[in-house]
N, C-alpha and C positions, 0 to 999 in steps of 0.2 A: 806154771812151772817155767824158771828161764834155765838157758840153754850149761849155765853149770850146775844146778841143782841133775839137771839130765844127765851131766859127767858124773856127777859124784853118783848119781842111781842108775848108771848104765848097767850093772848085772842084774838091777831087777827089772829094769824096764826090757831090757833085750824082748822077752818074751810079745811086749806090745806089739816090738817091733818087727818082729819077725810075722805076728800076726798081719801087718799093713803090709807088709813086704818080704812075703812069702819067698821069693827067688834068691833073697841074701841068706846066705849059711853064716853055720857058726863063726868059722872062719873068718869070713865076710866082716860079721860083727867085734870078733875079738881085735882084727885092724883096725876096726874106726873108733873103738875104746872112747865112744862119746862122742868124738869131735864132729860139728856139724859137718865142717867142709867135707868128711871125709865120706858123710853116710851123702851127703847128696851125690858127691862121685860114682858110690858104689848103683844107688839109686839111678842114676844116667846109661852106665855101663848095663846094669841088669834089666831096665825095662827100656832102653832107646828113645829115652827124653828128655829133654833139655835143662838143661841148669836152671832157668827160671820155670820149667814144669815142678823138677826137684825139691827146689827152694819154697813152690806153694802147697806140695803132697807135705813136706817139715812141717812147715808153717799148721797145717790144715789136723796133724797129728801133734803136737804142741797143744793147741787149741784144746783137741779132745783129753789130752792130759791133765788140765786144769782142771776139766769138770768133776 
């Protein structure tokens, strides 16, 4: 799955997402309305790690979305 196929299925995927990353709310989710840069931010801010930590938890939840 690439990263607009994710925009276009953001209301059904939320739920994944919320699974992997339990500390982001609703809220949280309806801000980033898909867009990468915005869940890696919230991702940064809610568990205290780094942009390139961010960018491999995506990456690594991506991955499992394919299968």
């Amino acid at each position: 799955m690439n990263w607009d196929q994710v925009e276009g299925n953001w209301k059904q995927l939320k739920g994944s997402i919320q699974e992997k990353w339990g500390h982001l709310t609703d809220d949280n989710l309806d801000v980033i309305a898909g867009k990468r840069d915005q869940l890696a931010g919230k991702i940064q801010e809610a568990y205290g790690v780094s942009k390139e930590q961010a960018e491999a938890q995506i990456a690594e939840w991506e991955k499992k979305q394919k299968n």
